[in-house]
C-alpha positions in Angstrom: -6.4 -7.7 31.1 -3.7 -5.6 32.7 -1.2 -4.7 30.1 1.4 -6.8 31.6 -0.2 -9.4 29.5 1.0 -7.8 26.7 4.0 -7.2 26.9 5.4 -10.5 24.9 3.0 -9.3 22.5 4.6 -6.0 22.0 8.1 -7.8 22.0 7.8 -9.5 19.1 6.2 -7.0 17.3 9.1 -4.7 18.2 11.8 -7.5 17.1 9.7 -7.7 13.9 9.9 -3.7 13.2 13.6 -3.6 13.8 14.2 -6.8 11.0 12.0 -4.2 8.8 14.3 -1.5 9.7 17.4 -3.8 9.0 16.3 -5.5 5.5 15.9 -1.7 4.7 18.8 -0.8 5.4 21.1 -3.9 4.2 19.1 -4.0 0.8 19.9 -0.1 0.3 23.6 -0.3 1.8 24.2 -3.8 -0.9 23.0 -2.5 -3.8 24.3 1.3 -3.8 27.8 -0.9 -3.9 26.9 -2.7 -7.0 25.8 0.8 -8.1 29.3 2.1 -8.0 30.7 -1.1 -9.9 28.4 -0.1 -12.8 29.5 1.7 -15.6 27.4 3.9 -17.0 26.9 3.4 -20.9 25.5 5.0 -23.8 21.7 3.5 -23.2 20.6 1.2 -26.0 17.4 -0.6 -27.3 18.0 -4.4 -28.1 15.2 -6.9 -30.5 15.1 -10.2 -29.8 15.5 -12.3 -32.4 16.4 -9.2 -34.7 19.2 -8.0 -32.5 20.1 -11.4 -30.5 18.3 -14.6 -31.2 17.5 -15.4 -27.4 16.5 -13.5 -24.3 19.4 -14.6 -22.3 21.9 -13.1 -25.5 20.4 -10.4 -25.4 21.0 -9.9 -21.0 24.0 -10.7 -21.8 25.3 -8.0 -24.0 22.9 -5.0 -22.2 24.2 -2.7 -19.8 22.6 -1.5 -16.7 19.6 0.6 -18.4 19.0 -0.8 -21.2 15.7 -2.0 -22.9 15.1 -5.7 -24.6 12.0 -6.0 -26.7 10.5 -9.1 -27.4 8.7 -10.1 -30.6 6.0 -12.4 -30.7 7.2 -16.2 -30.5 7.9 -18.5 -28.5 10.9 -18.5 -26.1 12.4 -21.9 -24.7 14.5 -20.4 -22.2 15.5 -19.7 -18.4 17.0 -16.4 -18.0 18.8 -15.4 -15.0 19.9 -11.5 -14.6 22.4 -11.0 -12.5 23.1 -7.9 -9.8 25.2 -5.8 -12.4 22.3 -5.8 -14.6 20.3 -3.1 -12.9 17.4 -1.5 -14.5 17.0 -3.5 -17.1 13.9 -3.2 -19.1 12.2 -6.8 -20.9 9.1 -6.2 -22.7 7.0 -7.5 -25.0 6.7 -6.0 -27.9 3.3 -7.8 -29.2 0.7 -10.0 -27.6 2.0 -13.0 -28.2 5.6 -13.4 -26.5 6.0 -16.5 -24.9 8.4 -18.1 -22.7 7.4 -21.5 -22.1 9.8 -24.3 -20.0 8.3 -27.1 -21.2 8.0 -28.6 -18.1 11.9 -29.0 -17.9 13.4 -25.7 -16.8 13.1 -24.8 -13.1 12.4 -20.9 -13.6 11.4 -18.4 -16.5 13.1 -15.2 -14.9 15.1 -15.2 -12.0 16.0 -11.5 -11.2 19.1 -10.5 -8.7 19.2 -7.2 -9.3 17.5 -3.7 -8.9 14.8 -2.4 -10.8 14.3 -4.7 -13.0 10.8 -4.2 -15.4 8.8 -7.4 -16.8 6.2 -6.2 -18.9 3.4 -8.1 -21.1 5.2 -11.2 -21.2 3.4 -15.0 -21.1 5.1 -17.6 -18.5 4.4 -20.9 -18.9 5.3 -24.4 -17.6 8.4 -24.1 -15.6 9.0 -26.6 -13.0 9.8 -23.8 -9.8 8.1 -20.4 -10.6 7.5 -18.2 -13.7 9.6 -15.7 -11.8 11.3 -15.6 -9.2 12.8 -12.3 -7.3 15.6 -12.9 -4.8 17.4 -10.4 -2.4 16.5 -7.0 -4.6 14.6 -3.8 -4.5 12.8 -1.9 -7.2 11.6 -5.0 -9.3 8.5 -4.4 -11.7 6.1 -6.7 -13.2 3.5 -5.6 -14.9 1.1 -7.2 -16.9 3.0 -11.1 -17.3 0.6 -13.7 -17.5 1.5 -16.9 -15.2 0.4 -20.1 -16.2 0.8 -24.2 -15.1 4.4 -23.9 -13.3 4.4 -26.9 -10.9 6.1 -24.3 -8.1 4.7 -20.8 -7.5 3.2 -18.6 -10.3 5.7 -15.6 -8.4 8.2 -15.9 -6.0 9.7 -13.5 -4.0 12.6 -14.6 -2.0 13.9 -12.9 1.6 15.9 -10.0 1.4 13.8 -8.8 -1.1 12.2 -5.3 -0.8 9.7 -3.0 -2.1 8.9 -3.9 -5.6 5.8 -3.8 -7.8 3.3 -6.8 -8.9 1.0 -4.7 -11.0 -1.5 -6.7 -13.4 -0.4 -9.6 -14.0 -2.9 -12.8 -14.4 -1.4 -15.7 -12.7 -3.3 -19.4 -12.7 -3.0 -22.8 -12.2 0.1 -22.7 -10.8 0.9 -26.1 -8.7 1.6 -24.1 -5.4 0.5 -21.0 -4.2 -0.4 -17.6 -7.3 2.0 -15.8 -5.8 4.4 -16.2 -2.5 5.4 -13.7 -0.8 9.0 -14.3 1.6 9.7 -10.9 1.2 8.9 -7.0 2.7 7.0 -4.2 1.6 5.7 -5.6 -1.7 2.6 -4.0 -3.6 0.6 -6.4 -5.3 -1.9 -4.3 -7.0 -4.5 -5.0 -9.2 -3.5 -8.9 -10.7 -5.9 -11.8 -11.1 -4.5 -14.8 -9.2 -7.4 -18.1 -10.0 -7.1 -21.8 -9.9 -3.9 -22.1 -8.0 -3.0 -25.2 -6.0 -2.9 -23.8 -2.8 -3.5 -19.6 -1.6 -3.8 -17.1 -4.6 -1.7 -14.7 -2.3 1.0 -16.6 0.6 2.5 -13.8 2.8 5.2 -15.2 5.3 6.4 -11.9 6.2 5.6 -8.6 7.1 4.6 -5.4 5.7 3.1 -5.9 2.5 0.4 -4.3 0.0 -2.7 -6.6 -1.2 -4.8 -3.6 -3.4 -7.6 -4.5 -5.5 -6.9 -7.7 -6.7 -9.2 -10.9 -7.9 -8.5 -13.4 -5.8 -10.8 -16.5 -6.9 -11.1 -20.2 -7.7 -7.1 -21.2 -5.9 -7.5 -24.6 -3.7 -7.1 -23.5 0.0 -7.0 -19.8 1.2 -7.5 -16.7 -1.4 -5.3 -14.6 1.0 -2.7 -16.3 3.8 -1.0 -14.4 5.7 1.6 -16.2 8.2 2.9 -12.9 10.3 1.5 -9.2 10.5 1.4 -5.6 9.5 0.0 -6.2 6.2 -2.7 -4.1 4.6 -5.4 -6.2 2.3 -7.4 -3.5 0.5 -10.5 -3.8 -1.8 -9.8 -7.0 -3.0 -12.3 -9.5 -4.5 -11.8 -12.8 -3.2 -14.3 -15.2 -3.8 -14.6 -19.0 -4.5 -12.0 -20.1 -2.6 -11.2 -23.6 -1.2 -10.7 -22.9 2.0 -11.0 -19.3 4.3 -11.5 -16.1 2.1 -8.4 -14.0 3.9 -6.5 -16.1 6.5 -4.7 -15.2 9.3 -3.7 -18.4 11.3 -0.5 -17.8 13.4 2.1 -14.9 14.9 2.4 -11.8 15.3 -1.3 -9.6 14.0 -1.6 -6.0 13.6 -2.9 -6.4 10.2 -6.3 -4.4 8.4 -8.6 -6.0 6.2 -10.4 -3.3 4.6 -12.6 -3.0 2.0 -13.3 -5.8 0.5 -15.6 -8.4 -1.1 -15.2 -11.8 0.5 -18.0 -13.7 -1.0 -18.7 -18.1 -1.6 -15.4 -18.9 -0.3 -15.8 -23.1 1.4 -14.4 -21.9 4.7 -15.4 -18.6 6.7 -14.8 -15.2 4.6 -12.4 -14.1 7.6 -10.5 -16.2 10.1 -8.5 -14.3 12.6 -6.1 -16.2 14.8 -3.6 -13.3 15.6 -4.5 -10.3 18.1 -4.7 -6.8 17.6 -6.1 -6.6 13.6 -8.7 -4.7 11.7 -11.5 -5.8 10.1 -13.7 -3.3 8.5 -15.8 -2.1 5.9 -16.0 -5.5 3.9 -18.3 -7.0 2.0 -19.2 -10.4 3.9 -21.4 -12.8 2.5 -22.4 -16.2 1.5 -19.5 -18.0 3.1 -19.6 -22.0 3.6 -19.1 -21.5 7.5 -18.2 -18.1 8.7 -18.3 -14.7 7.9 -15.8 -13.6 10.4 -14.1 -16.4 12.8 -12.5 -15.0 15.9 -10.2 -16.7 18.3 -7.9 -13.8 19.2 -7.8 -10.8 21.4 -7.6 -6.5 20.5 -9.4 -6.7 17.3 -11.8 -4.5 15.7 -14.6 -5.8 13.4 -16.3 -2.9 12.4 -18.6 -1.9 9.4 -18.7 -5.0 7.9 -22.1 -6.1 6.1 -22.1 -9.8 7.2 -24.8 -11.7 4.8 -25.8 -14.7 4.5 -23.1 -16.6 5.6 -23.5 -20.1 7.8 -22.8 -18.0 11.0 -22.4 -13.9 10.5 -19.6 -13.4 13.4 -18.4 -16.2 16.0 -16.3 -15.5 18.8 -14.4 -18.7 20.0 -13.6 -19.3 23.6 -10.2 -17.7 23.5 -11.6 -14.5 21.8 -11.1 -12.2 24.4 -11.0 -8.0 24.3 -12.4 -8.0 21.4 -14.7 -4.7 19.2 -17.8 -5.1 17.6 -19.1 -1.9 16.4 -21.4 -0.9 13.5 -21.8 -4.0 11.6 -25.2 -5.0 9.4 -26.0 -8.7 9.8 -28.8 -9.7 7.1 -29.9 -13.4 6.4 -27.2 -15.6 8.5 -28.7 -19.4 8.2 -27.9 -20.2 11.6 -26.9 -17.3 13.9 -26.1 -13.2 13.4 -23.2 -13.5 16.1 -22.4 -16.0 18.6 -20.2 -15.4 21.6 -18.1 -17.7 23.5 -16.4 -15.7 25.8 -18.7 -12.8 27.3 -15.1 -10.5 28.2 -15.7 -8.6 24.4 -17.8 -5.5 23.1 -20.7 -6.1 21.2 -22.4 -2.6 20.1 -24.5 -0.6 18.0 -24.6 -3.2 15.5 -27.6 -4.0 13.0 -30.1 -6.3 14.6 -30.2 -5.1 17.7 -26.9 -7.1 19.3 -26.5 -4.0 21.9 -24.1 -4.2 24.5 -23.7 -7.9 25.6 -21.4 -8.0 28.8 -19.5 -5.1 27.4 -16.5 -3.2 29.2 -17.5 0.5 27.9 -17.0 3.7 29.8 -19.0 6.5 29.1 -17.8 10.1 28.7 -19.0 12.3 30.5 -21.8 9.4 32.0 -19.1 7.7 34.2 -15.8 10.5 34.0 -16.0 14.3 32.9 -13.0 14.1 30.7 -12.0 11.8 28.4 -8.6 11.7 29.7 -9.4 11.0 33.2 -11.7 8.1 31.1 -8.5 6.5 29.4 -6.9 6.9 33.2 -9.5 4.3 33.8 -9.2 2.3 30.9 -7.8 -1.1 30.8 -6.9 -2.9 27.4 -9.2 -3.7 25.5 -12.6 -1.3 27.1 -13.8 1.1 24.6 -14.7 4.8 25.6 -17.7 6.1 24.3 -17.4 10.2 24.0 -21.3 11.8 23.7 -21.9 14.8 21.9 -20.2 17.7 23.5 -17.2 20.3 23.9 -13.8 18.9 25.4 -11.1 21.5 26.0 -8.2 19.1 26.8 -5.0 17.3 25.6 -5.8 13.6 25.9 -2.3 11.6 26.4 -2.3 8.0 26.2 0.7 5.9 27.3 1.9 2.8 26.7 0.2 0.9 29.4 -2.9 2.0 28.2 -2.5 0.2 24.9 -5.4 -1.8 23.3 -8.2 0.8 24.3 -10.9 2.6 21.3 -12.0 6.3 21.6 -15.4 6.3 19.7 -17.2 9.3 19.1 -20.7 8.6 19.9 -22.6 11.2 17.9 -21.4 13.4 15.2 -20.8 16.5 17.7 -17.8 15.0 19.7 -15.8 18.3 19.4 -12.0 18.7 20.6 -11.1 22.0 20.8 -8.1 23.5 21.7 -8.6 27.3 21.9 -5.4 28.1 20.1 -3.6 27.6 23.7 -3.6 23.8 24.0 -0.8 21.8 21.8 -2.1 18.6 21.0 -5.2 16.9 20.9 -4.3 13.2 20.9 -1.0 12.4 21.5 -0.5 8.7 20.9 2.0 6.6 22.6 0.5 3.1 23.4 -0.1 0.6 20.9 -3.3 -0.8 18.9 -5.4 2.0 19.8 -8.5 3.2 17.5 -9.4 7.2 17.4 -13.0 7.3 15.8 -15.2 10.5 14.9 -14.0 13.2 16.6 -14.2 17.0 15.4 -10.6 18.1 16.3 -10.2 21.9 16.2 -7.9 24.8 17.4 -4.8 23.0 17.8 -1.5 24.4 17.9 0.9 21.7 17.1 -0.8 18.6 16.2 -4.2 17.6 15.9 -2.9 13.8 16.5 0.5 12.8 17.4 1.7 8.9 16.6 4.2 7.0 18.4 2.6 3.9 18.6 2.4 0.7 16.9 -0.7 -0.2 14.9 -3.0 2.3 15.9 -6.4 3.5 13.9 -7.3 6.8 13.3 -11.2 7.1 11.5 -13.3 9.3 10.2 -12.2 12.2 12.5 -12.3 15.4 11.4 -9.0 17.7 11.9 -9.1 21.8 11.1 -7.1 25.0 11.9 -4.0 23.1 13.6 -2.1 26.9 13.7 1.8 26.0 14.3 2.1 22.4 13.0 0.5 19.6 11.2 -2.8 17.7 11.3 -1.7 14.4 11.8 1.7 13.2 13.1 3.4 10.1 12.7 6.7 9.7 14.3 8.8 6.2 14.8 5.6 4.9 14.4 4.7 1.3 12.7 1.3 0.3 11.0 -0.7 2.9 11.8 -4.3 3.5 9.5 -5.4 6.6 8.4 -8.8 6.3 7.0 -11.7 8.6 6.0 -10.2 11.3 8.0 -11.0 15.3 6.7 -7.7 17.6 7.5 -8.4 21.0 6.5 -5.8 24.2 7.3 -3.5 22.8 9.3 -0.6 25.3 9.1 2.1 23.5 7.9 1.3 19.6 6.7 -1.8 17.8 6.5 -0.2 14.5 7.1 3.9 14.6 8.2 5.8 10.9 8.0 8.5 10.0 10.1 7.3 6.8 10.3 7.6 3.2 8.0 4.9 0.6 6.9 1.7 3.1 7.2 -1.8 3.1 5.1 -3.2 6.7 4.4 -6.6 5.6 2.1 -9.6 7.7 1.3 -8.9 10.7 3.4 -9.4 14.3 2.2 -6.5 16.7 2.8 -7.1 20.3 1.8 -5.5 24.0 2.5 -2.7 23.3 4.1 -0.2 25.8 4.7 2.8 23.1 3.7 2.1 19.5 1.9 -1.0 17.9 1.8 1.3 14.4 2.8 5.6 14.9 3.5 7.2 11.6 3.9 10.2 13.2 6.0 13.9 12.1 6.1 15.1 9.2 3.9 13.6 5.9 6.1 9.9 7.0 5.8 9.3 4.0 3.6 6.8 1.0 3.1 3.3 3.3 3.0 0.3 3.0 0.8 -1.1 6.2 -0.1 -4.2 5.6 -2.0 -7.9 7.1 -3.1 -7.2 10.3 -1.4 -8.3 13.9 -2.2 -5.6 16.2 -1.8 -6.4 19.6 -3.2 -5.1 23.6 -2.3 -2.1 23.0 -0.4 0.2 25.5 -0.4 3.1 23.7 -1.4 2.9 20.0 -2.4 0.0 17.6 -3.0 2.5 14.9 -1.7 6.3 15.4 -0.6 8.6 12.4 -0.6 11.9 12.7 0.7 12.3 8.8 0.9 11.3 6.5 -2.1 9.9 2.9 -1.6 6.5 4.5 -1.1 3.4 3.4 -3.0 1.1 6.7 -4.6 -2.1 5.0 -6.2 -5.3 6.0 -7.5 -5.6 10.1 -5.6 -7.0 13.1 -6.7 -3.4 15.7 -6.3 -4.9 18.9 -7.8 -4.8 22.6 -7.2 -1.6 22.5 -5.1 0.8 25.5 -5.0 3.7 23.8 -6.3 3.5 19.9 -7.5 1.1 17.5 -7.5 3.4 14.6 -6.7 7.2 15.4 -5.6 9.6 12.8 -5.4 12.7 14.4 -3.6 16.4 13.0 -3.8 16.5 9.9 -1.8 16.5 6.1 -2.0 13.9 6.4 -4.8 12.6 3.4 -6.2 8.6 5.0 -5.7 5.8 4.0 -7.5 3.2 6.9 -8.5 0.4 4.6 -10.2 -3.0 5.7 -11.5 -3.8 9.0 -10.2 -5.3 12.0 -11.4 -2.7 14.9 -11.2 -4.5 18.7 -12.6 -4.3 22.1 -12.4 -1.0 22.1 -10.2 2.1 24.3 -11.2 3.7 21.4 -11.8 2.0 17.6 -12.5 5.1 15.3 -11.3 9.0 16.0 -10.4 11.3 13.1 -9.9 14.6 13.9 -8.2 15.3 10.7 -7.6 16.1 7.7 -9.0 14.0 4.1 -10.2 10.6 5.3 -9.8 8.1 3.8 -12.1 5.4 6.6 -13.0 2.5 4.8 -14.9 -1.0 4.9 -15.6 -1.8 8.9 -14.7 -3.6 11.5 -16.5 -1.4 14.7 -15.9 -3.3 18.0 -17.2 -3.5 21.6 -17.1 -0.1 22.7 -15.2 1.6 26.0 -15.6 5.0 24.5 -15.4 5.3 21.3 -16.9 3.3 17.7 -16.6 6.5 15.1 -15.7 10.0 17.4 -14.8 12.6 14.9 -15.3 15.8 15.5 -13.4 17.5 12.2 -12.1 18.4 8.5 -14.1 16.8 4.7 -14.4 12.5 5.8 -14.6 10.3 4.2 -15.8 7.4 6.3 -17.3 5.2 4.7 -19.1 1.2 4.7 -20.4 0.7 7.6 -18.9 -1.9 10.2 -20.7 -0.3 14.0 -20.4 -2.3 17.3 -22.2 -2.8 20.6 -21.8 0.3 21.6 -19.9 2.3 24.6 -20.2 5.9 24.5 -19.8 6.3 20.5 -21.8 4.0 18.1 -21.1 7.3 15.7 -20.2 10.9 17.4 -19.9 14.2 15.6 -19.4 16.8 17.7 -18.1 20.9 17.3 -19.0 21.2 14.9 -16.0 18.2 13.1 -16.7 19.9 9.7 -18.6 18.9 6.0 -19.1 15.3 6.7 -18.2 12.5 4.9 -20.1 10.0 6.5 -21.3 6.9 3.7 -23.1 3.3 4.1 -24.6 2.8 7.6 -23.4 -0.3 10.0 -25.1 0.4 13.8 -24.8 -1.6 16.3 -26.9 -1.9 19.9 -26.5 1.3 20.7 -24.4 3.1 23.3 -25.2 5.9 24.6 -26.1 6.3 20.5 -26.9 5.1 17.5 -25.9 8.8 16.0 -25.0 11.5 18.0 -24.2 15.1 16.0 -23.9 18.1 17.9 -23.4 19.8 14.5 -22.8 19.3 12.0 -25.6 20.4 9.2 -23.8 17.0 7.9 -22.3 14.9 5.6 -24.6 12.1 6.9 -26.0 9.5 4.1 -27.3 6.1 4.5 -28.7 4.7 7.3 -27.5 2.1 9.4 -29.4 3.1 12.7 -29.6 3.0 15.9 -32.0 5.4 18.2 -31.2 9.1 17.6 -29.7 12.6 18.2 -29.3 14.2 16.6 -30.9 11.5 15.7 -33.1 12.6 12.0 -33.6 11.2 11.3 -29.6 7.5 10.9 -31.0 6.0 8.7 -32.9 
C-alpha cells in the first residue's frame, strides 16, 4: 500500500478536525455574546416548593448563577432553560426528587444554555429524553437517575460541546442510554442497562467513554458512527449485539482498557481503519473477540478468552498489527486470517510471524531511520536492543508504520548535541518501548493525526520538553515515564488528545501545559505527576478533562487552571503536599470529588466566577483550606469536608457565592459552615 491510497483517508479526517475546530469556536464566540447580555445579580438560593411551587417558577425568577433545591416529591413538569439562564444550579435536596412525565410530556430538562448543573435528580417517563442538551457548553449532570423515557435516556444535540455526564444511572430507556450528536463529551463513570438499543450511541467525533457499566441494552453496549473517540476501562458486558462497535466512517479511535465480556455478538467489531485496540479484557463473546475488516489497526495486549473465535481478520483486513496478545480457551480458533498482507507477532500461543511485512533494525538497515526510509504503510520496524545516536524524522508519506522496541534496551540517545529524537509528522503511527535520552529539544515531537506513543521511556531532554504535541489530533500517550526534561514533561498545542497512566516527574517547568487557549478536548487521567518545578498540570485553555491522577510535590500547584475559555473539569484526583492544591482563574469549572491535603498555600485559591466545587474532601492545608477572593462571585460551593486547615477552613472575601452544606469548623465569615 503506497500512501497514495490514503490520501482520501486522510481528507476526511482533516475535514472532520477542522468541523472540531469550528463547533469550538462558534460555541465559544455564541455564548460569550449571551454572556454580555447577562446581568450580573446578587446570587440567591431558591426551595422548590418552599420558595416557588414548581421547577419551571422557580427558572423562571433565577438569574444566571443561581441555585434551585429540590425537595423530595414528585414533579410533573417539563422544564426548558433558556440561553440567559447560564450557570444555573438544580439539585436535589433529598433522595427522593422526582420528575416524572407520565408518559405525556416530550422531555424532563431541556437545557440551552452554559453550564448548567443537574444533580441527584430521578427522570422518569417522558416520551423524547429525560434530558436533553442542545447547542451549549459546560453542561453538568451528575448523579440523575434515567428511567422508561420512550426516546433516549440523554440527549445531546449538535453544536453541543464539552460537557460532563458523571454518574448518572440511566435504564430502560426505549432508544439508545445515552446519544451522543455532539463533541468532546466526558461520560464518566454512569451505569447505562436495559436500554432499547446501544447503552452509549456516538455519531460524532471526539468524545470521552471512562469507566462506565455498560450492560444488559438491546443491540451494541458502545456504537460509535465516526472517529477520534477514546473508550477507557469500561465494563461492557451482556449486550445484545457487539460489546464496542465501530461499523462505518472515519476510525482513528482507541479502545483501551477494558472488560468486554458475554456480549451476543463479537466483544470488538472494527469496520473503520486506523484504531487501537489494546489492553482489554476479552472474553466469553457469542462470536468474536475482536472482528476485523479494516486496515492500520493495532490490536495489542489484549487477553482474548474464551470467546467463539479469539481474533478474525476478514478478507478486506489489510495492514493490519497484531502484537502481544494472550489467546486462552477460544472454542473454535485463537486467530484466523483471511487476508495474509497483516502482522501477526509475538503473541501467546505461538502465532509468530504469519506472512508479515517487518523490517528488522539493525538485521535488514543500520539505522532506524534509513528503516522507516524503507517503510511502507502499514510494515512494522522492529528495533533490537542497542545504542542509536540519531534523529528519526518521519513524514507524511510514511504514515501508517509501528516503531516497536524489541527488547527493553532499545536506547535513543542524543548526546546533548542532537535535537529531537522522534519527530512525528505522518499520521497513525505507533512509537513503542524505547529509552529516549540526551535530547536537547524534544524527546518526541507531534504533528500528526492519531499517532501512539507507549511505554517509552523519556529522560534529561536539556532545552525543551519531553513530549511535544503541536496542531496535532488524537494522539495517545500511554504508560510513558518522562523524567527531567528541562522545561515540560508533556506541552499541548494540540486538541482532542488522551494522556492516561503515564508517570511525569522532575521537570524543570509543568509536569502537563495545555498551551494557548484552543488546546482543548483531552483526557488526562490515572497519571503520576510528582516534583515538577512549577505545576503538576498548567491549563491555559479550559474544556479539558483532569480525572483520577496523583498531582503531588510540585513547586507551585497541583492543578492550575489559567484564565481562558474555562469550563474544565478537575474530577477525582489526589492533590498533596503542593504549595498550592488547586487555582482557578477561570471561569465554569466543576472541581469535584478530590482529596486536597497538606499545602503551604492554600487547598482550592478561588479567583474567577460560575464554579462549581463540590464533595470534595480538603485538610491539613495552610494558608485556607478553600479561599474566595473579592472577584471570586456566583460560585457554588456543595457538600465539601475540610478539617484541620488553617487559619480557616473557608475564607470569602466576597459573600456572593453560595455556600451549601459543607462541614466545616472554622471560617470567615463563620455563617459559610455548617
Amino acid at each position: 500500500m503506497a500512501y497514495s491510497g490514503l490520501k482520501q483517508l486522510f481528507e476526511k479526517w482533516n475535514s472532520i478536525i477542522k468541523a472540531y475546530h469550528s463547533d469550538l469556536v462558534s460555541i465559544t464566540n455564541r455564548n460569550e455574546a449571551v454572556e454580555r447580555e447577562e446581568e450580573i445579580t446578587k446570587k440567591s438560593v431558591y426551595h422548590v416548593p418552599r420558595d416557588f411551587p414548581t421547577i419551571g417558577e422557580a427558572v423562571g425568577k433565577a438569574a444566571a448563577g443561581d441555585t434551585i433545591l429540590l425537595a423530595n416529591g414528585m414533579y410533573h413538569e417539563s422544564i426548558s432553560i433558556p440561553s440567559t439562564k447560564s450557570s444555573l444550579r438544580i439539585i436535589a435536596n433529598g433522595k427522593s426528587v422526582i420528575l416524572n412525565g407520565q408518559g405525556k410530556l416530550d422531555t424532563g430538562f431541556t437545557l440551552m444554555a452554559n453550564n448548567i448543573e443537574l444533580n441527584g435528580i430521578q427522570i422518569r417517563d417522558y416520551v423524547e429524553s429525560g434530558i436533553e442538551v442542545t447547542g451549549v457548553y459546560g453542561v453538568k449532570l451528575i448523579q440523575n437517575t434515567i428511567h422508561v423515557t420512550k426516546g433516549h435516556g440523554i440527549q445531546l444535540d449538535q453544536g453541543t460541546f464539552s460537557n460532563l455526564i458523571w454518574k448518572n444511572n440511566v435504564s430502560h430507556a426505549y432508544k439508545d442510554g445515552i446519544h451522543l450528536q455532539s463533541k468532546n463529551v466526558w461520560v464518566v463513570g454512569n451505569e447505562f442497562s436495559h436500554n432499547g438499543q446501544n447503552g452509549i450511541r456516538i455519531e460524532t467525533s471526539g468524545n470521552h467513554i471512562v469507566e462506565n457499566k455498560i450492560h444488559s441494552n438491546q443491540e451494541s453496549g458502545v456504537l460509535e458512527d465516526e472517529g477520534f473517540n477514546l473508550v477507557y476501562k469500561n465494563e461492557i458486558v451482556q449486550n445484545g449485539n457487539e460489546g464496542i462497535n465501530l461499523p462505518t466512517k472515519l476510525g482513528g479511535s482507541m479502545s483501551l482498557t477494558n472488560t468486554i465480556e458475554k456480549n451476543n455478538g463479537n466483544g470488538v467489531f472494527v469496520k473503520t481503519p486506523g484504531n487501537l485496540v489494546i489492553d482489554n479484557q476479552i472474553s466469553s463473546n457469542y462470536l468474536s473477540g475482536v472482528l476485523v475488516e479494516s486496515k492500520l489497526n493495532v490490536v495489542e495486549l489484549n487477553k482474548l478468552i474464551q470467546n467463539k473465535n479469539g481474533l478474525v481478520m476478514k478478507k478486506k483486513a489489510t495492514r493490519n498489527l497484531v502484537l502481544r496478545n494472550l489467546f486462552h480457551g477460544n472454542k473454535d480458533n485463537h486467530l484466523v486470517i483471511t487476508n495474509p498482507n497483516n502482522t501477526i507477532l509475538q503473541n501467546a500461543k505461538d502465532h509468530s510471524s504469519q506472512n508479515a511485512r517487518v523490517i528488522v533494525v539493525p538485521d535488514d538497515f543500520p539505522t532506524i531511520s534509513e528503516a522507516v526510509n524503507a517503510a511502507s504503510p502499514g510494515d512494522t520496524v522492529l528495533v533490537n536492543n542497542g545504542l542509536y545516536q540519531e534523529e528519526v524524522s518521519i513524514p507524511l508519506t510514511k504514515s501508517g508504520i509501528r516503531l516497536v522496541a524489541n527488547g527493553d534496551k532499545v536506547i535513543l540517545d542524543g548526546k546533548g548535541k542532537l535535537n529531537t529524537a522522534f519527530e512525528l509528522s505522518a499520521n497513525i503511527l505507533l512509537i513503542q518501548g524505547f529509552i529516549i535520552r540526551n535530547y536537547v529539544q524534544t524527546g518526541i515531537f507531534v504533528k500528526g493525526i492519531g499517532i501512539s506513543m507507549v511505554e517509552n521511556r523519556i529522560r534529561n531532554i536539556t532545552d525543551g520538553n519531553g513530549i511535544e504535541l503541536s496542531l496535532a489530533f488524537s494522539t495517545l500517550m500511554w504508560r510513558n515515564k518522562i523524567i527531567d526534561a528541562r522545561e515540560d514533561g508533556i506541552r499541548v498545542k494540540a486538541m482532542n488528545n488522551w494522556i492516561i497512566d503515564n508517570d511525569i516527574f522532575s521537570s524543570g517547568g509543568n509536569g502537563i501545559q495545555f498551551e494557548g487557549n484552543t488546546t482543548v478536548g483531552s483526557t488526562v487521567t490515572r497519571n503520576r505527576i510528582k516534583s515538577n518545578a512549577v505545576n503538576g498540570i498548567e491549563d491555559h485553555a479550559g474544556f479539558n478533562f483532569i480525572y483520577n491522577n496523583e498531582l503531588s510535590q510540585n513547586g507551585n500547584n497541583g492543578m492550575y487552571e489559567v484564565e481562558g475559555i474555562g469550563s474544565g473539569a478537575v474530577i477525582n484526583n489526589r492533590v498533596s503536599s503542593n504549595i498550592r492544591g488547586v487555582t482557578l482563574n477561570s471561569v465554569g469549572n466543576q472541581v469535584a470529588g478530590n482529596q486536597i491535603q497538606s499545602h503551604s498555600q492554600g487547598g482550592i485559591f478561588i479567583h474567577t466566577e460560575y464554579n462549581n466545587v463540590q464533595n470534595n474532601k480538603i485538610l491539613i492545608n495552610q494558608g485556607n483550606g478553600i479561599y474566595l477572593t473579592d472577584k471570586a462571585s456566583n460560585n457554588l460551593l456543595l457538600r465539601n469536608k475540610l478539617f484541620q486547615n488553617a487559619p480557616y477552613d473557608m475564607k470569602a472575601d466576597n459573600k456572593e457565592n453560595s455556600f451549601i452544606q459543607n462541614d466545616c469548623y472554622k471560617s470567615d465569615p463563620p455563617e459559610i459552615c455548617r
